[in-house]
N, C-alpha and C positions, 0 to 999 in steps of 0.2 A: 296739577292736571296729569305729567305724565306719570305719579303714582296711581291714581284711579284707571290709566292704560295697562299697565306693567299688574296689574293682581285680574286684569282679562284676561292675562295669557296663560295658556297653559302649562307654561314653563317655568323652572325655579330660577330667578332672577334675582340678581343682587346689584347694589349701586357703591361704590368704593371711593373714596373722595381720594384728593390729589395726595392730602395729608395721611394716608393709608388709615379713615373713619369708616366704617359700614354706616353709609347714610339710610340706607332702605334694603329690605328684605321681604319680596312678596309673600302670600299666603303660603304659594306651592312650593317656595324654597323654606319657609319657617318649616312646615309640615314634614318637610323631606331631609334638614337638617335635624330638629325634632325625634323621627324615626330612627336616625342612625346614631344619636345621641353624640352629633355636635353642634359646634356652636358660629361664633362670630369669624374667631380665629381661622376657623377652617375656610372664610371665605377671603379671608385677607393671604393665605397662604396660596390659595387657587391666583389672586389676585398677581404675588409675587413673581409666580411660578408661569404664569403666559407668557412674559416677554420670552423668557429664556424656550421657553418650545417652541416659540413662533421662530425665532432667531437660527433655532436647532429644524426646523422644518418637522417639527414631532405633530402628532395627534396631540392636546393637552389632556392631563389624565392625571389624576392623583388617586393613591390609597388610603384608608384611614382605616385603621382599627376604632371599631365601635362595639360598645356591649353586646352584638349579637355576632359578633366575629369577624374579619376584614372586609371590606365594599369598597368599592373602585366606582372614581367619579370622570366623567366625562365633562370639558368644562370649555366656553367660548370665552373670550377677552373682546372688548372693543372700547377704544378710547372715545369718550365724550367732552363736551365743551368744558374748558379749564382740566382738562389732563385728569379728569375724573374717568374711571375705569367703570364697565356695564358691565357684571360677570352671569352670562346665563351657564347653568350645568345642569346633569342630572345624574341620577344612578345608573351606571352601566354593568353594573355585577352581576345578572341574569341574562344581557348579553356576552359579556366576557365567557360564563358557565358555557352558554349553549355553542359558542366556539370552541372553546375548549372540549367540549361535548361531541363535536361535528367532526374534529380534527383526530380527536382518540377513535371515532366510529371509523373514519376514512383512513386509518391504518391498520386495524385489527381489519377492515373489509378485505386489503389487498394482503395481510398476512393470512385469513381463511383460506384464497384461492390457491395457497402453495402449503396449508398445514395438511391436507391428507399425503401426499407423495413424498415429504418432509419423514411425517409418521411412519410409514409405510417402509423408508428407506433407514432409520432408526430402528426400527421392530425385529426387521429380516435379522442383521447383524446382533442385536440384543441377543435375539432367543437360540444362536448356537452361543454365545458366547455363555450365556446361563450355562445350556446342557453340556458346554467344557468342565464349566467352574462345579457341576454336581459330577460328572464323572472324578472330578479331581478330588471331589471332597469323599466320593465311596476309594480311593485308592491310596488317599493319605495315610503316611507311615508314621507319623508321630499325631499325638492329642493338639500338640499346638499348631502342628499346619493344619489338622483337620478346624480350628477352634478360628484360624486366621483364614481359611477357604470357607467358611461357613457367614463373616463376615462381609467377606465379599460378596458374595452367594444373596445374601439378604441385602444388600444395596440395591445389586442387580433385580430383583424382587421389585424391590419399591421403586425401582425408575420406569419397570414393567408395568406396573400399578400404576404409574405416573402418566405417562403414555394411554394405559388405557381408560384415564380419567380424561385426557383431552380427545381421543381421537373413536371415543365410544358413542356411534351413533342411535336415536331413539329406534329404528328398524332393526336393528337385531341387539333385542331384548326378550321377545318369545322364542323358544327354542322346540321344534320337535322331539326331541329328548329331552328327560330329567335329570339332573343333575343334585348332587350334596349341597343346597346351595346357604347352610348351615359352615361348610366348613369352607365354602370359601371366602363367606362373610368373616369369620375366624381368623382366613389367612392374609385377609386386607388389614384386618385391624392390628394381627401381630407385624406389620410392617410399617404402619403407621403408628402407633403408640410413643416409638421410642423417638420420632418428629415431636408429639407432645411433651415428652418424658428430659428433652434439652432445651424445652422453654421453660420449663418449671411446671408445666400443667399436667394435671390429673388425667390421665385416661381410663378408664373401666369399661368393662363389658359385660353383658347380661343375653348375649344371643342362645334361644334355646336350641335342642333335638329341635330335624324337623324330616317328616318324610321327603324323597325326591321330590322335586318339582321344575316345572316346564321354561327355566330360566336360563336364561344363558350364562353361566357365570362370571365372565370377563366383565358382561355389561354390568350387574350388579356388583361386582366389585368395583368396577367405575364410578359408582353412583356412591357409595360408600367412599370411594376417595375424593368424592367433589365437598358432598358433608359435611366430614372430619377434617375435612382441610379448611372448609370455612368456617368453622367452629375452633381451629385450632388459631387461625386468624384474629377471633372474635375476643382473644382469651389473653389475658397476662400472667404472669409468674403466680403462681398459688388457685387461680379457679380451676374449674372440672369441666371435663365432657365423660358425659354418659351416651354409650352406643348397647341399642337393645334392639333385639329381632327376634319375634317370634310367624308362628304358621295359624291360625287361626281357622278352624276346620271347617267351621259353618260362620261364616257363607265361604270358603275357601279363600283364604287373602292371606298373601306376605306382609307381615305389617316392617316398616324399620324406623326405627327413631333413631335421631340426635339432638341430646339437649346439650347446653352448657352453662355457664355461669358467667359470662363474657358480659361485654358493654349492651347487646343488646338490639334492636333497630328505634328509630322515631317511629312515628305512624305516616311519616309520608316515602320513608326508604321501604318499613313494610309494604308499602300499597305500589311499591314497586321491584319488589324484591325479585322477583321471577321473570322480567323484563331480560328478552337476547340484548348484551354488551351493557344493562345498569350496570355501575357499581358506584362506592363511594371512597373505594381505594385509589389511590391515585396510579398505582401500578398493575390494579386489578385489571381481570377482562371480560365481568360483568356476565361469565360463560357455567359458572360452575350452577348455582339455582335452576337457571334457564334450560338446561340440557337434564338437568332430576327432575323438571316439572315437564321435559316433554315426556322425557322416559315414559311419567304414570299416564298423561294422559295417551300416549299410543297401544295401553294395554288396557284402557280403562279404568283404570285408578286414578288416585289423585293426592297430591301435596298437599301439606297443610304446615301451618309455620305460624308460632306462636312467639311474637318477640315483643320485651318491655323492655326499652331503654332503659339503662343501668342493674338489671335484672336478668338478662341472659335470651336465648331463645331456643325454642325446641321446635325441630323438622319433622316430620312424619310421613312418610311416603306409605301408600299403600296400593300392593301390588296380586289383584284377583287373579285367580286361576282361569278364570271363564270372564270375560269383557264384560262389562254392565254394560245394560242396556240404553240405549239414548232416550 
């Protein structure tokens, strides 16, 4: 009788004899043991493992690694007549995530409100110390301090580039004046390379000539450090990233690509790739995508992102002269 009760319920139920037998396993626990690809054992081990959490005042909770990668079980104990154990549980790993999820949001939230004055108070000091280190480097008396001021020089560079990958907003990205934005595409990339060039990775380039244009450089060069930084991410010892830009006259568009040779995305990380704070990094901040797909859209352009798990993915931002029309 109470097995025809216990497969009503909604929940994965099990029945554990005094002798430590799995007497009974409803549908919803077959099914959900099943899916995670375990078995008996894993209910006799939930079984073990109650007293001592009840004892401890814990939540009860176990991990198992299963073919499809670790899951965390949420699990009830209750003794029945003859010292027979009832174990209800279920999967709690899409909760666990979405805390997990909540917790990382509600720290980058309270880190947002103090990263521009943060920025700002970084930047000031940064850019005289730069234009010490270049007056040092036009006044050098020997090759090697000029050769050891010039490394400096190019750190300073890329933490400037650094900076303005985090703290580059989508409203100034048009510019009333035109800029080289050819060489400053150039000048990102020869400060980023030598990042890929100490993991083992490939870096090249293919940016063409391009007339002036109504860009603001810093911003685009931000957008180019968000990128190549996650493509440099994406990549281990021996694959490539390719970084290409050209101008494209008719219809007027900045095109920029990054491709690479990296791991690649699923199709459910892609169909979320451009989401404020996703990531699948454990130490990412889910800001670099998010902030190149507002970029295009505030000038009327648009992102586009081509990724096959274990295959690689290529970016494509492109950036009109003149806003399309809605």
């Amino acid at each position: 009788m109470f097995e025809e009760l216990f497969e009503l319920l909604p929940i994965a139920v099990a029945l554990v004899s005094p002798d430590r037998r799995v007497d009974f396993v409803n549908r919803r626990a077959k099914a959900l043991l099943l899916a995670a690809g375990l078995g008996e054992d894993f209910v006799l081990d939930m079984a073990s493992r109650a007293k001592t959490a009840q004892e401890a005042e814990q939540r009860p909770r176990l991990t198992m690694k299963g073919p499809d990668g670790a899951r965390s079980f949420g699990f009830q104990a209750s003794e029945v007549s003859s010292g027979a154990q009832l174990i209800a549980f279920q999967d709690i790993t899409a909760i666990e995530q979405t805390q997990l999820e909540r917790d990382r949001l509600l720290q980058l939230a309270s880190i947002s409100e103090v990263m521009p004055a943060v920025l700002h108070e970084l930047k000031n000091p940064l850019s005289a110390i730069t234009a010490m280190t270049e007056l040092l480097v036009e006044d050098a008396t020997s090759d090697e301090c000029r050769e050891r001021l010039h490394a400096v020089l190019g750190e300073l560079r890329r933490l400037g580039l650094t900076i303005d990958g985090l703290g580059r907003f989508k409203n100034e990205v048009r510019s009333s004046r035109s800029y080289a934005i050819d060489l400053a595409l150039r000048e990102a990339f020869s400060l980023l390379e030598p990042q890929a060039a100490s993991r083992g990775i490939s870096c090249t380039t293919d940016i063409q000539d391009m007339p002036l244009l109504p860009f603001e450089p810093a911003a685009v060069r931000a957008v180019l450090f968000n990128l190549v930084t996650n493509s440099i991410h994406a990549c281990t010892r021996g694959d490539c990233v390719l970084v290409s830009a050209r101008f494209d006259r008719d219809p007027g568009m900045l095109v920029l690509t990054v491709a690479d040779t990296g791991h690649g995305m699923r199709p459910e990380v892609r169909a979320r790739c451009t989401e404020l704070f996703f990531t699948t990094k454990p130490k990412g901040s889910g800001i670099g995508l998010a902030l190149c797909a507002g970029v295009a859209e505030v000038v009327g352009g648009r992102l586009l992102v081509d990724s096959r798990e274990g295959e690689g993915t290529r970016v494509t931002l492109e950036f009109p002269i003149t806003p399309r029309r809605p």
